[in-house]
N, C-alpha and C positions, 0 to 999 in steps of 0.2 A: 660537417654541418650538424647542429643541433636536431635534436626533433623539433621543435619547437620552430626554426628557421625554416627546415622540411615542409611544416603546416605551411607557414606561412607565405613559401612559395609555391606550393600548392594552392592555396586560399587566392590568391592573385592570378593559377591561370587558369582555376576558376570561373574566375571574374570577366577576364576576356577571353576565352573560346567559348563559353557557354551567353558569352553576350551577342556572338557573333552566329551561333547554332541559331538563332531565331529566325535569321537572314538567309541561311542554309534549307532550313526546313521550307519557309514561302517557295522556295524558288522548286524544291523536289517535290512538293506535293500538287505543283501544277499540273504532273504530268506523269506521276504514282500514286495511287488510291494511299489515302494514310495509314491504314493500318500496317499494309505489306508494307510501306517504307520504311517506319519505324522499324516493321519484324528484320528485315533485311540489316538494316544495320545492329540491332544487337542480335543478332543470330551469328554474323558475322565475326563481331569484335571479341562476345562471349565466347564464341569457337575459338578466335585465337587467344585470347586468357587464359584458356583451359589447356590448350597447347604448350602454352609458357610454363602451366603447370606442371607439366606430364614430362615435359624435355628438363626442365630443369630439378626435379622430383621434388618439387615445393608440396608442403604439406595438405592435404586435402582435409576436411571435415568429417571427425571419426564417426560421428552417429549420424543418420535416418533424422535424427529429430533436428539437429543441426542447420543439414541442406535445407530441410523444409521450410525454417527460418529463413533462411538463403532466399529461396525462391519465394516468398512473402514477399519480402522485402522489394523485389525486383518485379514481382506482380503489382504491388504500390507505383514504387517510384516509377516504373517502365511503362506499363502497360496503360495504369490509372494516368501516370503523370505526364508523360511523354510521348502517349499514345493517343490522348487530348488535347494536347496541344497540337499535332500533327491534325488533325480531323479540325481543329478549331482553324488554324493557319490556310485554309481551304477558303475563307471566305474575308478574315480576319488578317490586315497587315501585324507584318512581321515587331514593329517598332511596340501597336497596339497590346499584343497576347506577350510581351516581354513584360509591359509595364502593368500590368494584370498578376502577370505570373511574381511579381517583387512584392504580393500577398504570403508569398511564405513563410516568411518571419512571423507575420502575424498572427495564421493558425497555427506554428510551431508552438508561440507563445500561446495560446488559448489551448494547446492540447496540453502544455506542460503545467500550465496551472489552474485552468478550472477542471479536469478530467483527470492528470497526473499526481496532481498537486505538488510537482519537485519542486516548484521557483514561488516567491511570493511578489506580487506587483501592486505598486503603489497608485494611488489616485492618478498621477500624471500617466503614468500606462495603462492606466484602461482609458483616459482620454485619449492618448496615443493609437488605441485600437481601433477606437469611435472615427479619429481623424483619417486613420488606414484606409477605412474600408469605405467610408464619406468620399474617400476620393477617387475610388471605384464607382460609388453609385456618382459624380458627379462627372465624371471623363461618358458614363453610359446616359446620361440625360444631357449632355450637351455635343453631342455628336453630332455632327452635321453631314450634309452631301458629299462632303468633300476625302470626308474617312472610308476606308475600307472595313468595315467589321459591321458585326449585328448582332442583336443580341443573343442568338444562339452559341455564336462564336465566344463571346464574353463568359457565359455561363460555362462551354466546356472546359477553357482557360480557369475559372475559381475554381472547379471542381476538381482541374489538375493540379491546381495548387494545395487543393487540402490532399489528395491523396500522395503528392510529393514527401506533404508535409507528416503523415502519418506511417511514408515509409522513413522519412528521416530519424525520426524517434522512434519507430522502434527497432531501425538497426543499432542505433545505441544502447539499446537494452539489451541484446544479441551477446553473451559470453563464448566466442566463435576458439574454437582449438585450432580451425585451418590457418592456410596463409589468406592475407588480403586478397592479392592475387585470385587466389581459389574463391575465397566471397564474392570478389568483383563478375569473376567470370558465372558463376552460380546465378546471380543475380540478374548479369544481362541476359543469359541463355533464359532464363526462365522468362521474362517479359518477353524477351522475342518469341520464343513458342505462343504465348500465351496470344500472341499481337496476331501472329499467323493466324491461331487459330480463329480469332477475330475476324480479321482479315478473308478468310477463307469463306467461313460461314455469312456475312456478308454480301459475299459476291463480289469481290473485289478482282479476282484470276481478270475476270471480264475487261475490266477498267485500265490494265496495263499499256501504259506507251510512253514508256520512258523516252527521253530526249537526251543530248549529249550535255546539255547545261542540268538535268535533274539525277545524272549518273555520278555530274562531277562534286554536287552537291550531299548526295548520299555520300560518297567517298570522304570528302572532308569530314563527317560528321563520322563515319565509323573513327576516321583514325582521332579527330582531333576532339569532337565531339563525345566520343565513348570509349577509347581504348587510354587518351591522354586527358581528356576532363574530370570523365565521372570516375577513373582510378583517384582523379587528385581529390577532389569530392569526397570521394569513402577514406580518402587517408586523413582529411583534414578533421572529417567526422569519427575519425578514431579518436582524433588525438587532442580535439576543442568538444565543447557544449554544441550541440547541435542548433540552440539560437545563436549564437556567434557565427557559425558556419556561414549559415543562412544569412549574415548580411552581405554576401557577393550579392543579392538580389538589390543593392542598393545601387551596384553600379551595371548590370547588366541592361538597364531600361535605357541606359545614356549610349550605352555600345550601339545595343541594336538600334537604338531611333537612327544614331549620328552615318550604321550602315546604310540601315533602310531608305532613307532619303539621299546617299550621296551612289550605291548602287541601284536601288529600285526607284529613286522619284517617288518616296510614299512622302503625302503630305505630311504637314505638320503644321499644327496651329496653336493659337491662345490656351485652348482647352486640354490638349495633348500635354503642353508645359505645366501649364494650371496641376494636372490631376499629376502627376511626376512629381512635382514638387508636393502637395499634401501627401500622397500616399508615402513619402520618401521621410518625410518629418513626421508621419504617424509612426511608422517602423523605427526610426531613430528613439523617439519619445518610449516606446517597447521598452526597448533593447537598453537603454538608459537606467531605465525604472526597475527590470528584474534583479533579486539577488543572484547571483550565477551560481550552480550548485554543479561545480565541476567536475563529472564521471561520478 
């Protein structure tokens, strides 16, 4: 198989296990404080990447200055990204903070070309950004009784999406000696300590009472979630532009609604589809418009 083949089925499971984590996460943070849930699971998955590493003498990251980049990366994406969403998911349906979180293409694009300056975008793509995030302000102004979120939740969801989006580019920027493997696991270890440590300070020890449906949810999400998603994730971002990457966010909103609603009964209305479909054709309209300036 190609590398390029490699990405590309990578990039597809992606697409459906991390469409499907959203509907994992609602269901364990019922009855685990979010921060510890998340820590638990990359504390876990990281431990066993670094094991992979160790048994199989894959190459670790020769310098200090390396891992630090490592654990950057994985304080973004983990901690900022995934550690918000987990904390937003408390109040906020699952189907909702997915269709929030398919903003990251869009601040990928805003950090690569107004603040990077790698990509140039034409007229139709900054109307594509305008459209993006119109349809975020219009899914939070048209929300009724009938939805589960508010706009606390919404706000830590954007907030996880620019920090997603800030670890995404600049693990690209990252000129790493180790193995992926050893990146991947560098990366989750350090958001799960950092989540703990969160989690700790907090007071969250207090709030534990795991149930059998939010152990079996954590578990999903170490193995499929983090040890088989976000590997496929940092390979795909090895080896594509990191706006490319980022269009699984196009079909992750479809996954988790189509879960949310046929396992949890989360509604879904006029406004839920409405704000899906602009935010999905602003991101499209992006992704269109940029020149791609590959590695």
């Amino acid at each position: 198989m190609t590398e390029n083949k490699k990405a590309l089925f990578a990039y597809f499971a992606v697409c459906l296990f991390w469409g499907s984590t959203y509907l994992a996460i609602r269901i364990g943070v019922r009855d685990f404080p979010p921060s510890l849930f998340a820590s638990f699971r990359f504390l876990v998955a990281g431990s066993v990447m670094l094991s992979i590493v160790y048994i199989k003498k894959l190459k670790f990251p020769s310098d200090k200055k390396n891992i630090m980049k490592q654990s950057i990366v994985g304080l973004f994406m983990l901690l900022g990204g995934t550690g918000f969403v987990c904390h937003a998911e408390k109040t906020l349906q699952s189907s909702i903070a997915s269709l929030i979180i398919s903003t990251v293409p869009l601040f990928i694009a805003l950090l690569e070309i107004v603040i990077l300056r790698k990509k140039k975008m034409s007229k139709v793509g900054v109307f594509g950004l305008f459209i993006g995030f119109a349809g975020v302000a219009y899914l939070a102004l048209s929300g009724g009784e009938t939805l589960i979120f508010d706009p606390k939740g919404m706000v830590l969801v954007l907030f996880a999406s620019l920090f997603w989006s800030i670890g995404s580019v600049f693990a690209k920027s990252i000129d790493s000696d180790g193995h992926i493997i050893s990146n991947i696991g560098i990366q989750m270890l350090s958001g799960g300590i950092g989540l703990l440590l969160l989690g700790s300070v907090t007071g969250e020890w207090s709030q534990m009472h795991p149930s059998k449906e939010s152990v079996i949810a954590l578990f999903y999400l170490i193995i499929f979630g983090s040890l088989v998603a976000y590997s496929c994730y940092i390979y795909a971002l090895d080896k594509w532009p990191a706006s490319r990457v980022g269009t699984y966010a196009y079909v992750n909103p479809v996954v988790a609604l189509i879960l949310g609603v046929l396992i949890l009964n989360e509604p879904i209305n006029l406004s839920i589809v409405s704000s899906m479909m602009i935010i999905i054709t602003g991101v499209i309209l992006v992704q269109r418009s940029k020149i791609d300036d590959v590695k």
